[in-house]
C-alpha positions as CSV (number, residue, x, y, z in Angstrom):
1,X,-26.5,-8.3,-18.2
2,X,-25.5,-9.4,-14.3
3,X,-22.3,-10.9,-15.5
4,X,-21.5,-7.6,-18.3
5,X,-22.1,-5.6,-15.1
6,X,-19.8,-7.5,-12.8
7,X,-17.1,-7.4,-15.4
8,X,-17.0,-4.1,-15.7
9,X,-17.0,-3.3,-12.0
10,X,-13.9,-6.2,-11.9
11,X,-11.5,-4.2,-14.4
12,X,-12.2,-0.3,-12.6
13,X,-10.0,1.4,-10.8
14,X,-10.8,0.2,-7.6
15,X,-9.8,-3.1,-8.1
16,X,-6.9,-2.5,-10.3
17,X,-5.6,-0.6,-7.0
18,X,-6.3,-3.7,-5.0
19,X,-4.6,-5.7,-7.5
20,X,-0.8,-3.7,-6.9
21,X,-1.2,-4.4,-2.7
22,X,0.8,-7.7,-3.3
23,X,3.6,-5.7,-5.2
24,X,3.6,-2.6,-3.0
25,X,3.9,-5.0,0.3
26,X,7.3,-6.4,-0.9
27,X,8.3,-2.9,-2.0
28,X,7.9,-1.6,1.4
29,X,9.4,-4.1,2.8
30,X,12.6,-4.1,0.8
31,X,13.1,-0.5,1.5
32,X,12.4,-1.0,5.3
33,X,15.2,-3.5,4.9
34,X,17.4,-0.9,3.0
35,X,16.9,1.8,5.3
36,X,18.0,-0.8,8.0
37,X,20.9,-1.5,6.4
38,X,21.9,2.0,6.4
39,X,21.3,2.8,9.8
40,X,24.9,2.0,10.9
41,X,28.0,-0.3,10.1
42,X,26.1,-3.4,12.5
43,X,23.2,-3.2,10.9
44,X,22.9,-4.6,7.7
45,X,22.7,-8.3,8.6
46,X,19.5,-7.4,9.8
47,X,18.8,-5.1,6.9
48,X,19.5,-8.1,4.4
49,X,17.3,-10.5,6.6
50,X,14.5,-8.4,6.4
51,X,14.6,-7.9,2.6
52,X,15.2,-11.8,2.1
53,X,12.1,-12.1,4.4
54,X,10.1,-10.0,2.5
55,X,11.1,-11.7,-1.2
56,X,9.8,-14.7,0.6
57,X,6.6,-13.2,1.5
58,X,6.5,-12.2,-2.2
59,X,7.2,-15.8,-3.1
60,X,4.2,-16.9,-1.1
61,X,1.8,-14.6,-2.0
62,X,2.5,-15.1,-5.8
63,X,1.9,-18.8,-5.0
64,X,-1.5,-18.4,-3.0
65,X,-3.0,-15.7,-4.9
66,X,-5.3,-16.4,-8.1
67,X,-3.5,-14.9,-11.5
68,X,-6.1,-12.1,-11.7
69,X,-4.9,-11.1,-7.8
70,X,-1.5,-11.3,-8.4
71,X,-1.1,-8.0,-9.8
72,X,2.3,-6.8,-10.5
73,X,3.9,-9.8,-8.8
74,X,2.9,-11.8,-12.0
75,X,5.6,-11.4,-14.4
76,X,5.8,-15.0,-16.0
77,X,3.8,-17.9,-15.0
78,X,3.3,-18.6,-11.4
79,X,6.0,-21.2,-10.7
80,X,8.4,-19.2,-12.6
81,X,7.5,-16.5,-10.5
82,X,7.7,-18.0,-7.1
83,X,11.2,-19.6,-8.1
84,X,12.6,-16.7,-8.6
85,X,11.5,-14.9,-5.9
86,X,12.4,-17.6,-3.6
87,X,16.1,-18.4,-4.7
88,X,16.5,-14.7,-4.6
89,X,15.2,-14.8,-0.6
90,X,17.3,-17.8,0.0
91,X,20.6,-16.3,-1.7
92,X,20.3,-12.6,0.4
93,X,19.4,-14.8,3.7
94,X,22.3,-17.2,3.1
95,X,24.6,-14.7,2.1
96,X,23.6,-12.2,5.2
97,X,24.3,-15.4,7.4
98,X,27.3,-16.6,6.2
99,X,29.6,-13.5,5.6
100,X,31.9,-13.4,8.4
101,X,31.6,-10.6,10.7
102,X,34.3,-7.7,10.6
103,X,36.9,-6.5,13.1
């Protein structure tokens, strides 16, 4: 009966909305990193940092969270996940570093 009860109170809407926080932190973060980027002509270096910074932050919270937690960050399994995520960050980080700056 205990256990029926706590099910039921794990699949709400409460904690389905607690479940998308993971998601909806990379989001934000990837448009703060846009809106960066199209502040000015000098800016998006820093734009593309930020948004390689955040997929990493996306990468490690996909790792550390359980599967159920994970919400819409869990697309595949977990490593697949966190791969992806990560060679994403690394490629808009490296690429943001090593294009040459213009005249």
């Amino acid at each position: 009966m205990i256990a029926d009860r706590q099910r039921r109170r794990a699949s709400g809407p409460a904690a389905r909305s607690t479940r998308s926080w993971p998601l909806l932190v990379v989001v934000i973060g990837v448009a703060a990193g846009l809106g960066v980027s199209m502040i000015g002509e000098d800016t998006w270096r820093l734009g593309c940092l930020i948004i390689g910074a955040f997929l990493g932050v996306g990468a490690v919270t996909r790792v550390v969270l359980p599967p159920g937690d994970a919400g819409l960050l869990q697309v595949r399994g977990k490593t697949f996940d966190a791969v992806a995520l990560g060679i994403a960050a690394v490629a808009i980080i490296a690429l943001a570093i090593a294009v040459p700056a213009g005249r």
